[in-house]
N, C-alpha and C positions, 0 to 999 in steps of 0.2 A: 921698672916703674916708669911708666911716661904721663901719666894725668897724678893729677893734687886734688881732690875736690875738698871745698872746705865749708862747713857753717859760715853764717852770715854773723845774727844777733850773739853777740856774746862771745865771740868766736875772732873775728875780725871784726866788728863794730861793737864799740860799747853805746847800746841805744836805750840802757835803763832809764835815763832822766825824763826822754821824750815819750816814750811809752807807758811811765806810769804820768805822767803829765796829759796825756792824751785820756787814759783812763781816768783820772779823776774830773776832766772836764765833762767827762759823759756820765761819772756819777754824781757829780753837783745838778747838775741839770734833772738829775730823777729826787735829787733831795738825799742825799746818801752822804756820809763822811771821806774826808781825803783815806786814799790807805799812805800806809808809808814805801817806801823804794822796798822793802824785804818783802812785802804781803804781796807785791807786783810780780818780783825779782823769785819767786817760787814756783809760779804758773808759767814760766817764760821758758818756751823752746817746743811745744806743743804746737804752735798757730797762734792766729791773732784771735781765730774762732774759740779755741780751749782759753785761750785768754780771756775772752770779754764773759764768758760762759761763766766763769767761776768769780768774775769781780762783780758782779750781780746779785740782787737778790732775787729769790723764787716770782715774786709779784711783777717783775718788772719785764718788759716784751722784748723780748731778746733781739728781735730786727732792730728795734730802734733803736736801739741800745749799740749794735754793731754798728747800724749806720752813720750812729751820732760818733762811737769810735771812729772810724776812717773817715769822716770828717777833721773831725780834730790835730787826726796825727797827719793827714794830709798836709794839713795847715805847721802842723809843728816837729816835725818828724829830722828837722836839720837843725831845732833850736841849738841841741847841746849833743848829738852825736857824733861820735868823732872815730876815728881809728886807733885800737890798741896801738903802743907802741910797738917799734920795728913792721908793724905787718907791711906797709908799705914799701920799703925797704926790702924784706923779706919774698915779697912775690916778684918786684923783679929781679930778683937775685934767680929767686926759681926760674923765672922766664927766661932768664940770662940763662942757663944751664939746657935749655930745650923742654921743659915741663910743660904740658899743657895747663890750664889754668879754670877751673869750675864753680859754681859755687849751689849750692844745694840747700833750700831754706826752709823753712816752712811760713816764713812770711809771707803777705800774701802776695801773688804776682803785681796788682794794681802799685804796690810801692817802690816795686822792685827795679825798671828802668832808669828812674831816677837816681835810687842809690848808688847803682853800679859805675851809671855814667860820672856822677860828683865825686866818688871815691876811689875808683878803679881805672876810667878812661877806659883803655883798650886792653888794659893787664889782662881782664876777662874774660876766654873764650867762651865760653857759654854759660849760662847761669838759668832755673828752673825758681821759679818762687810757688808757694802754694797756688793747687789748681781746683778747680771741681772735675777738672777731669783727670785727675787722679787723686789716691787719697796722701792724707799728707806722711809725712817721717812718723815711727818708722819703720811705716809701710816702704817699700823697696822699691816701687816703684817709678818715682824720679829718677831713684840711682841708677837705674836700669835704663831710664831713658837716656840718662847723662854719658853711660858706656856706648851704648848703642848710637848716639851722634858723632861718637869719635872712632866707633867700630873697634872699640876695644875691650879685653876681657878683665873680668872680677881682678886676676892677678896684674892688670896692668897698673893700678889704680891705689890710691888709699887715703883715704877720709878723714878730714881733721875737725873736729869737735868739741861741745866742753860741757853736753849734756846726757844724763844716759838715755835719753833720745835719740841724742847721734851714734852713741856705742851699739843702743840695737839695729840701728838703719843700717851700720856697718857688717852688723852682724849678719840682718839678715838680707843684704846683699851679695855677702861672703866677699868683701871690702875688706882688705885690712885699714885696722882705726891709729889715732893720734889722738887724746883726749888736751886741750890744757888746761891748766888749772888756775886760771887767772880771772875766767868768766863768772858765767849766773850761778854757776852750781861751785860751793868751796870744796877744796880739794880732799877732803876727806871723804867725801860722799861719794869721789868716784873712785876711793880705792879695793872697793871690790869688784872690780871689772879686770879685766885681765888682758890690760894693754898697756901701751905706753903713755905716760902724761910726760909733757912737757910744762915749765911755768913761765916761757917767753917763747913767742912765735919763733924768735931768730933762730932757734934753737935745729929748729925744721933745713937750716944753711946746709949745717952739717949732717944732720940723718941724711937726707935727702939727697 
C-alpha cells in the first residue's frame, strides 16, 4: 500500500453547519423555509449539484439557484468548518510513514484550493474536486485519474470514506475501502457494505 486517498466532506471535514447555511440563504432568497442540519445532512456526498437539485422546489430555476449557492458558501464555507478530530494528526503520521496523501471529492473544484491550502498546507499530494470534465463519485473516474498521476495500481491504494458513495467509488475502481462512522451517514446505514468501518480516523495509525 503506498497512496491513502480519502473523502473530503464528512470524512476529514465536518462542513455540515456551513453548507446547510449556505443553502438556506439561497432558499430565503426564493421565499422557501429554513431546512434543518438532517434534511441537509441526507443529500450530502453526491455534489454540491445533487445538493442544491433536491433542496429546491420544481418552480424554482435551478442556475439561479446554484449560482446564488456558490455564492454564499463562497462567502461562508470557513464560518464553522473545521477538522474531525485526530485527522490532522493522523495524515502526518501517515506521511511520516511514506504514504502518499489524496484526497477525492465530489465537491466542486472552484472550493477546493482554498480548503486544502487552510487545512492541509502541503500534507496533500494531489487532490481532484468535482469536474465537468469528468463525472462525479461514483463514477471511477477521478480515482482513476488519481492512480494514474502517481502511476500506481488499483492494489496500491485504498480509499477512506463515510458514504455509500465512497464504498461504490471504491468499488468500482476496485480500490479497497475504509468506511468511518463518525460522518453524514450514521453507522448503521453502512453496515451492509462489506468493508471495514472505523469510528476515529486515528485508527487508520495502526491499520495502515
Amino acid at each position: 500500500m503506498k497512496l491513502v486517498i480519502f473523502d473530503l466532506d464528512g470524512t476529514l471535514l465536518n462542513t455540515l453547519s456551513d453548507l446547510t447555511l449556505s443553502i438556506n440563504l439561497m432558499r430565503q432568497d426564493f421565499n422557501l423555509p429554513k431546512l434543518k442540519y438532517k434534511e441537509v445532512q441526507k443529500f450530502l456526498g453526491f455534489g454540491n449539484l445533487y445538493l442544491v437539485k433536491n433542496t429546491i422546489t420544481a418552480n424554482i430555476d435551478f442556475e439561479k439557484a446554484y449560482a446564488l449557492f456558490v455564492h454564499y458558501y463562497q462567502i461562508h464555507q470557513f464560518d464553522h468548518t473545521k477538522l474531525y478530530p485526530h485527522v490532522g494528526l493522523t495524515i502526518k503520521k501517515l506521511k511520516a510513514k511514506g504514504y502518499l496523501i489524496s484526497i477525492n471529492s465530489n465537491k466542486n473544484e472552484v472550493f477546493m484550493e482554498r480548503i486544502i491550502t487552510k487545512f492541509f498546507g502541503d500534507q496533500v499530494d494531489f487532490y481532484l474536486g468535482a469536474s465537468l470534465q469528468y463525472p462525479p463519485k461514483p463514477d471511477p473516474t477521478a480515482m482513476n485519474i488519481i492512480l494514474k498521476h502517481f502511476n500506481l495500481s488499483e492494489q496500491e491504494a485504498i480509499y477512506i470514506g463515510d458514504t455509500e458513495v465512497d464504498y461504490q467509488s471504491a468499488l468500482n475502481a476496485k480500490v479497497k475501502c475504509i468506511l468511518v462512522t463518525y460522518g453524514f451517514r450514521p453507522g448503521s446505514s453502512l453496515e451492509s457494505f462489506p468493508c471495514l468501518k472505523i469510528d476515529k480516523i486515528k485508527r487508520l495509525e495502526k491499520l495502515l
